[in-house]
N, C-alpha and C positions, 0 to 999 in steps of 0.2 A: 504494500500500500504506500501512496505516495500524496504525502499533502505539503502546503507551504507554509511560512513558520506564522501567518494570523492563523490558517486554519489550525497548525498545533495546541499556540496559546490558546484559543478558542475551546478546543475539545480535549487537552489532555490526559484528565482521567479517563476520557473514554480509548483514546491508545492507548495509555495503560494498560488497560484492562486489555483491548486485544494482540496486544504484546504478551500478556500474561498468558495467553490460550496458545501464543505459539506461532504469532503475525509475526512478521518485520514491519516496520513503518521506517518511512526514509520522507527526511525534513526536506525540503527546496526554498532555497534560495533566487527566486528571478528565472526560475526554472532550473536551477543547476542544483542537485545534491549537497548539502552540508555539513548532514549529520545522520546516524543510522539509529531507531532505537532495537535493539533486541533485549532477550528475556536474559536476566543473571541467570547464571548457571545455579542449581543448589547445591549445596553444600562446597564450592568453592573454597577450598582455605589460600591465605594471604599467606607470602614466606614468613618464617618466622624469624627474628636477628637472634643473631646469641645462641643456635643453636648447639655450637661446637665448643663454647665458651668451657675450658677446662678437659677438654679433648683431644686437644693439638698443642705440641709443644715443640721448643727447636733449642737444640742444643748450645750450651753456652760456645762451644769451639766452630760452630756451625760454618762461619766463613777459614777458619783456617785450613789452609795448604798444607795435609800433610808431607812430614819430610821425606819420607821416599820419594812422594813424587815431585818434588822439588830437586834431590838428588838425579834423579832418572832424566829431567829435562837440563843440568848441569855438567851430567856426563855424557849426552848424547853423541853417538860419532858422528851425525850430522853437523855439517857447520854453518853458521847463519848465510844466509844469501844463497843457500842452495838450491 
């Protein structure tokens, strides 16, 4: 269904409602589309923040270069520019 946005403000509860049965309704603007309404999904949940909070951790050495491998790129028989 397609109406313009006086006819929206005009009837809204009644899109509403057949929104709620399972319509689409699409607003126009001067004849051009500008907004859609459909039904919320139910039971839809939102993310939730924080859910890892004390679940993840990172080691205090985390960026250190171990020294082997420090060594291993100081003894390489490769020589720079190669």
């Amino acid at each position: 269904m397609t109406v313009n946005i006086q006819q929206a403000k005009a009837s809204l509860s009644k899109l509403l409602q057949r929104v709620s049965l399972g319509e689409e309704v699409i607003i126009t603007k001067a004849g051009k589309p500008i907004a859609r309404i459909v039904a919320a999904k139910a039971g839809q949940k939102k993310p939730q923040l924080g859910w890892a909070k004390g679940r993840v951790w990172i080691a205090h050495d985390f960026d250190a270069t171990p020294q082997d491998l420090i060594d291993a790129f100081h003894n390489s028989p490769i020589e720079p520019g190669e």
